[in-house]
C-alpha positions in Angstrom: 100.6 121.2 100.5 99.7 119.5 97.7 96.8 117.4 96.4 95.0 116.0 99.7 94.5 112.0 99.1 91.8 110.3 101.5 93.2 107.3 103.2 91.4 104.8 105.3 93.1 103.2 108.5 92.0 99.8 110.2 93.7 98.2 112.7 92.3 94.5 113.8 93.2 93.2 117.1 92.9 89.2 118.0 92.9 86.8 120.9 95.9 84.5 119.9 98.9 84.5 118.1 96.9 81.5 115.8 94.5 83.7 114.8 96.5 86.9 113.5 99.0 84.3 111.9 95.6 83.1 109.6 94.6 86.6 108.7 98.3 87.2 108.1 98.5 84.6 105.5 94.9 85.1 104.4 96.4 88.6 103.3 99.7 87.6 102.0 97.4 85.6 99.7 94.9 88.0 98.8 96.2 91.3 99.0 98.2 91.5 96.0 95.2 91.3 94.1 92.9 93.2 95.8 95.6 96.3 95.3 95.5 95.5 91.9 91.3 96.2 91.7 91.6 98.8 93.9 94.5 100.6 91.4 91.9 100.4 89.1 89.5 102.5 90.7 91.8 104.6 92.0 93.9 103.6 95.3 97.3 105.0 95.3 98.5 102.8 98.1 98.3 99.9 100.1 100.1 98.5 103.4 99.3 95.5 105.7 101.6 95.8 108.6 102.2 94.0 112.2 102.1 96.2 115.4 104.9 95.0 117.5 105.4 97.1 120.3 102.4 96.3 122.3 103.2 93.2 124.2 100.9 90.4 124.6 98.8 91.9 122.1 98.4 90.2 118.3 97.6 93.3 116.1 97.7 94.0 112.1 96.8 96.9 110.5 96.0 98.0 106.8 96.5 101.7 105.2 94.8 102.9 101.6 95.3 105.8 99.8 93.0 107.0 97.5 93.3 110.1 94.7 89.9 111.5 95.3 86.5 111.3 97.2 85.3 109.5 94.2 88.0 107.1 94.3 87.5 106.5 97.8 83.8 105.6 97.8 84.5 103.2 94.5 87.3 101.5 96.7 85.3 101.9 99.7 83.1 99.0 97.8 85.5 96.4 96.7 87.2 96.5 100.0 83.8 96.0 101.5 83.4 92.7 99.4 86.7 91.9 100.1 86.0 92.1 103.5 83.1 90.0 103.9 84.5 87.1 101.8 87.9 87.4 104.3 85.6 87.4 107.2 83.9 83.9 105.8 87.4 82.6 105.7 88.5 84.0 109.1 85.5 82.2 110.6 84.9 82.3 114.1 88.0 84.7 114.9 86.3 87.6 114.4 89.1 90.2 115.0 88.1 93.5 116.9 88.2 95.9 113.7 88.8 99.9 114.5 88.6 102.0 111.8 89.9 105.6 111.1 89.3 107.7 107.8 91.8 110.7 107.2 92.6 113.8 104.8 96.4 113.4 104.4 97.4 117.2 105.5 101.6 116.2 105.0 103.1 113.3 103.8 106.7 113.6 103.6 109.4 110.6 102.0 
């Protein structure tokens, strides 16, 4: 094993279809430049997906890699703010957030 990266895991889940299609788009808009602070302060990787397979559910999920613990608390603060101003703009959705930090043990491509 090489390097261990620290990656942070959120999923949100939401009532409607309405409300995961604004965060959707809220993150299409904004993501690409969060990544781009977040690669500044040391983030290796980020992915906003949709969970399909759960039917009748409306679920998204995000995924960061960071190079080290110091990386990971400096990121750990712009997503914060990033996250607060979404949550202004998501407005009275208020998606169920569960959250998951991790050591990356194997990551094979």
């Amino acid at each position: 094993m090489g390097e261990s990266n620290l990656m942070s895991y959120n999923t949100f889940n939401f009532k409607t279809e309405d409300q995961i299609l604004l965060h959707i788009r809220l993150w299409e808009d904004k993501g690409n430049s969060l990544f781009e602070k977040l690669k500044q302060k040391g983030c290796t990787r980020y992915c906003y997906d949709q969970i399909w397979n759960k039917k009748g559910t409306y679920k998204t999920s995000t995924l960061f890699e960071c190079k080290s613990p110091q990386a990971y608390k400096d990121c750990q603060k712009a997503i914060d703010t990033f996250r607060q101003s979404l949550m202004k703009e998501l407005g009275a959705i208020s998606p169920v957030i569960e959250s998951s930090r991790n050591i990356i043990l194997e990551d094979l491509r």
